[in-house]
Each structure stands twice: as structure tokens, then as C-alpha cells.
N, C-alpha and C positions, 0 to 999 in steps of 0.2 A: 079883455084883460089877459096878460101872459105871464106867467108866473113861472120860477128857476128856483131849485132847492140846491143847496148845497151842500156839503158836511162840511162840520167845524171840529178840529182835533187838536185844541192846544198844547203846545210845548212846552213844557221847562222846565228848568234844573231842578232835580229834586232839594238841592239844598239852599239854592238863593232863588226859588222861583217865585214868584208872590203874585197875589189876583191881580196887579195890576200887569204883570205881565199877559195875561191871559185876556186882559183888556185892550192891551195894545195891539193884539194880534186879531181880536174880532175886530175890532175897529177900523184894522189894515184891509181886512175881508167885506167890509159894511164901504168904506172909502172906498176901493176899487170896484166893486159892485156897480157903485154909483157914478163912476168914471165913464164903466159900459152903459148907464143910461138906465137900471135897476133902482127900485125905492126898496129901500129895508125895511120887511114888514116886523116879520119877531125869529126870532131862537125858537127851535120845536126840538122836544123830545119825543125819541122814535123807542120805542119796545120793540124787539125782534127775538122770536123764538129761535137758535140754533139747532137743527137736527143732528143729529150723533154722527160723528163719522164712520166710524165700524161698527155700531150697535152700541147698546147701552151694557150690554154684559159682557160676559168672558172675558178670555184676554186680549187686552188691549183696547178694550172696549169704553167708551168716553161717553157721557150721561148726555141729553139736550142740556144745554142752560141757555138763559135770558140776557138779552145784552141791551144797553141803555145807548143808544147815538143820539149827538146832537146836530140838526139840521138847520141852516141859516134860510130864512124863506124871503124872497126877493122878488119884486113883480112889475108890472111897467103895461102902458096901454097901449 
């Protein structure tokens, strides 16, 4: 079994963008997937800690924080 991750970063307008948009776009990503010959397994959520870029103090200094990705998981025999 061979398996492909991808990331998934939807678009849209902050002011007429609606889930359905955001479904037409996974869905273009799950389609084509499957064009190359990939089965769509599921949507994963990835946790990643950020390390500070110049430290966490002084100045100019920027804390870690936590960031949420979402990965399109795809597989094939």
C-alpha cells in the first residue's frame, strides 16, 4: 500500500464565501486525486508546534505558538 498526503487550504471571499464553497474545492482536490489513480481516505488534522523566530523575549522577539493544518490523506495499491 502507497499512500500521498496533501494539504488542504481553502479559499474564499470573506464576504460571499459559504462551506459550500469550501466543498467544491475539496472535492476538485478528492476528483483529481483520483484521476492520478489515488483513493480518498479522510481529512487529517495536523497540530504543529512553531519555534520563535528570534526568541521568545526582548525585542522583537515572537513566543512559539500552535498551528492547526489540514491534510487530505490519499492511498492506492
Amino acid at each position: 500500500m502507497e499512500y500521498k498526503v496533501v494539504p488542504f487550504v481553502a479559499l474564499i471571499d470573506h464576504k460571499s464565501g459559504t462551506s459550500d464553497h469550501v466543498a467544491e474545492q475539496l472535492e476538485k482536490l478528492i476528483n483529481q486525486g483520483a484521476k492520478e489513480g489515488w483513493n480518498y481516505v479522510r481529512l487529517e488534522s495536523v497540530t504543529t508546534q512553531v519555534s520563535p523566530d528570534t526568541g521568545c523575549f526582548g525585542f522583537g522577539g515572537r513566543p512559539a505558538y500552535t498551528t492547526t493544518r489540514q491534510m487530505v490523506v490519499f492511498s492506492r495499491s
